[in-house]
C-alpha positions as CSV (number, residue, x, y, z in Angstrom):
1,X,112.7,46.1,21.8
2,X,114.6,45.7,18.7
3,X,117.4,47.8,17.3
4,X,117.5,48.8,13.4
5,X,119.5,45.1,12.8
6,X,117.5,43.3,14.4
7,X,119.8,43.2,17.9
8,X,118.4,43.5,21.1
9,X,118.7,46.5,23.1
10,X,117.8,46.9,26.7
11,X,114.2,46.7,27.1
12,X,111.9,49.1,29.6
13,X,111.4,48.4,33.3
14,X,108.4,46.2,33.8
15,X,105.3,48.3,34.3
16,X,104.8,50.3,37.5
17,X,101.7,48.6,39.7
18,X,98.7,50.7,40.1
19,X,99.6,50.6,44.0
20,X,103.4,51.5,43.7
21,X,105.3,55.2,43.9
22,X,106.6,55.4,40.4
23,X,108.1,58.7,41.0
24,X,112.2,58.1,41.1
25,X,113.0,61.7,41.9
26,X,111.5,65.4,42.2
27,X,113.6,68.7,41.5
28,X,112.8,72.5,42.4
29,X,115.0,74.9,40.6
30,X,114.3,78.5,41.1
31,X,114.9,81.0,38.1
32,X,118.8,81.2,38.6
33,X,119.1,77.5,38.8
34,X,119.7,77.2,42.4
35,X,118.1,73.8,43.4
36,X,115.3,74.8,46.4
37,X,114.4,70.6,46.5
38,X,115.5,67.7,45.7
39,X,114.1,64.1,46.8
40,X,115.0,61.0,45.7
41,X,112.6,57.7,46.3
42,X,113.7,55.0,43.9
43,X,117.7,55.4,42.5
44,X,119.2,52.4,41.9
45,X,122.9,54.1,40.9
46,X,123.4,57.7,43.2
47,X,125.2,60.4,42.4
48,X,128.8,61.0,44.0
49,X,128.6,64.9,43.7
50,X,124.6,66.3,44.4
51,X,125.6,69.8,42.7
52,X,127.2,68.5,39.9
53,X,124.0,65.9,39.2
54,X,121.8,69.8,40.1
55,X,123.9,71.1,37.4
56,X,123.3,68.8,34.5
57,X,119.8,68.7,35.3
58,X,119.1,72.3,35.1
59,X,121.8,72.5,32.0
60,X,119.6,69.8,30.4
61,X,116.5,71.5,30.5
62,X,118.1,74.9,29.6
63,X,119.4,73.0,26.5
64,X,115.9,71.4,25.7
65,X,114.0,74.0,25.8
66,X,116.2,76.0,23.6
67,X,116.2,73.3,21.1
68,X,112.5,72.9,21.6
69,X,112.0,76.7,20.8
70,X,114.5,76.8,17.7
71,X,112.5,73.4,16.2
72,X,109.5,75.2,16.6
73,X,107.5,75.2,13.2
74,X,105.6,77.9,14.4
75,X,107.3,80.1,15.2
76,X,109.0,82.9,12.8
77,X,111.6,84.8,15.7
78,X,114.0,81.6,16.1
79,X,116.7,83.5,18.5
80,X,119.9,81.6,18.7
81,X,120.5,78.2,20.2
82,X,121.4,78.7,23.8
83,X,120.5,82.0,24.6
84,X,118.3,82.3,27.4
85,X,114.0,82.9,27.0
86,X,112.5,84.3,29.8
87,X,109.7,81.8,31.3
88,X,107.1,81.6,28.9
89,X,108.8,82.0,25.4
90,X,109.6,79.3,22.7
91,X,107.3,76.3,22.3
92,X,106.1,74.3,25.7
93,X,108.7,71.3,26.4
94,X,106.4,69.5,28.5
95,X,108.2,65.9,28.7
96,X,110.3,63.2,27.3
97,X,110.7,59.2,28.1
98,X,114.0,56.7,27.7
99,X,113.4,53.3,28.1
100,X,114.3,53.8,31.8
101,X,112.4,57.5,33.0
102,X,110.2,59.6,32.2
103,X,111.4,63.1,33.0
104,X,108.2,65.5,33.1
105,X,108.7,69.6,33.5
106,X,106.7,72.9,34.0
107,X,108.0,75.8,34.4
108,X,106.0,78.8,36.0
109,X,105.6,82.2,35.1
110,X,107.8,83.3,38.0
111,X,110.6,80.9,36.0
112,X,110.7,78.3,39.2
113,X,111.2,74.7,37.4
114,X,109.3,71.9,39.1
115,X,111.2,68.3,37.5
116,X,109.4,64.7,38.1
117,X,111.6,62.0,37.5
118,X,109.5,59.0,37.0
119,X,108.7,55.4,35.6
120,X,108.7,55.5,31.7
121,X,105.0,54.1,31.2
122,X,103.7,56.9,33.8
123,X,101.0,59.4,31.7
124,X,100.8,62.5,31.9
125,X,101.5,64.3,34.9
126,X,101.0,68.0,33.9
127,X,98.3,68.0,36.5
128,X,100.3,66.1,38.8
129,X,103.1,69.2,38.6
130,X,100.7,72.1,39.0
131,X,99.0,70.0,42.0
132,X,102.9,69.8,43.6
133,X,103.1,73.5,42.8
134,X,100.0,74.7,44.6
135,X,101.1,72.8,47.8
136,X,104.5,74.7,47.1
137,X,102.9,78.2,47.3
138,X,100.7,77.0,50.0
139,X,103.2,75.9,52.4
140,X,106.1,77.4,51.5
141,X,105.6,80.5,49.4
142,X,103.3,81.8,52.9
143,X,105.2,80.0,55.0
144,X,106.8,83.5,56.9
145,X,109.5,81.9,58.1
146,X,110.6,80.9,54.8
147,X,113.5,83.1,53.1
148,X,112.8,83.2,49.0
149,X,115.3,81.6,46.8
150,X,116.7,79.5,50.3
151,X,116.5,76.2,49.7
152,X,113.0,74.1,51.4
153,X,113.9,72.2,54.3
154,X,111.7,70.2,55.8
155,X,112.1,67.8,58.9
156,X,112.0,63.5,58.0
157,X,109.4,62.7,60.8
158,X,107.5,64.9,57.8
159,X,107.5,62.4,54.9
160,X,106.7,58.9,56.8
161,X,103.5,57.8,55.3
162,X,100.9,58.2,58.1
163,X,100.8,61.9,57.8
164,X,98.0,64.2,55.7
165,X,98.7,63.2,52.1
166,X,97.9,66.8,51.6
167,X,101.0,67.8,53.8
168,X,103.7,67.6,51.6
169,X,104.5,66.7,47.9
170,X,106.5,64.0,48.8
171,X,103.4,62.0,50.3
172,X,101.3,63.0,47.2
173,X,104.0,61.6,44.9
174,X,102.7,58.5,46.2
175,X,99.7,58.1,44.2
176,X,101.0,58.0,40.8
C-alpha cells in the first residue's frame, strides 16, 4: 500500500486461510458497559490493564456510533455529539477495517454489545454476530443459574476443540 507521496506504509496481514480462526478477539458488553466476556485467540501485543483495554473499547464504540448518527444524511434530529442514544437510534454502525482488524458490532435491542475482533479481509459477519447472540440467550440468558448483568464464566475444559461446535461461541468462532 502506498501513502499520498508515494512512501510505503505498512501493508495488511497476509490473507487468513479458508481453514484458519481469523477471529483475534470477542467482547460482550451489557447496556452500562460492564464487560460480561471477553476472549482473546490471536494477540500478538496484550494489554497490561484488562479494564482499562474494556474501557476504550466500549468508549470507542460509544464515540462511533455517535459520530455515525450525527453524519447521518438522513436523518433531520442530529442530537449532540456524545450524548447517549438508546439501542436502536442514529444510523447502524455495523463495522470498520485498519490494515491490521476488522472490528465488527451489533448491538441488540436490550443495548447488550456483542464486538468481533477479526482479520481485516474477513466479510461480513452480521450473521456471524446474531448466530453468537442466539447461543448467548440459549445458554446463558436460560441458564438459571446465571445472575443477569454478572459476568459469563465458563470452565476451559469447555473451549478445547473436540467438544459440540454448537456448545459455545468460542468453538463457533472457529469457522470463519
Amino acid at each position: 500500500m502506498q501513502f499520498f507521496g508515494g512512501s510505503d506504509i505498512s501493508p495488511s496481514p497476509p490473507a487468513p486461510t479458508a481453514s484458519g480462526n481469523n477471529a483475534h478477539m470477542i467482547y460482550v458488553f451489557n447496556r452500562n458497559g460492564v464487560c460480561l466476556l471477553y476472549r482473546e485467540w490471536n494477540r500478538p501485543l496484550h494489554t497490561l490493564n484488562a479494564q482499562q483495554d474494556h474501557k476504550l473499547m466500549f468508549g470507542l464504540l460509544f464515540s462511533l456510533k455517535s459520530l455515525t448518527a450525527k453524519m447521518d444524511p438522513t436523518s433531520l434530529d442530529k442530537g449532540n455529539l456524545g450524548v447517549p442514544q438508546l439501542p436502536g437510534q442514529g444510523c447502524s454502525f455495523h463495522s470498520f477495517r485498519t490494515n491490521t482488524y476488522k472490528l465488527s458490532f451489533m448491538e441488540t435491542p436490550s443495548g447488550m454489545k456483542i464486538i468481533l475482533i477479526t482479520h481485516p479481509k474477513t466479510g461480513d459477519l452480521r450473521e456471524s454476530l446474531k448466530y453468537i447472540y442466539n447461543l448467548y440467550v440459549e445458554y446463558v440468558v436460560k441458564n438459571p443459574i446465571y445472575t443477569p448483568g454478572a459476568p459469563i464464566r465458563c470452565d476451559p475444559s469447555v473451549y478445547s476443540s473436540n467438544q459440540d461446535p454448537n456448545a459455545t461461541g468460542d468453538v463457533v468462532l472457529k469457522k470463519f
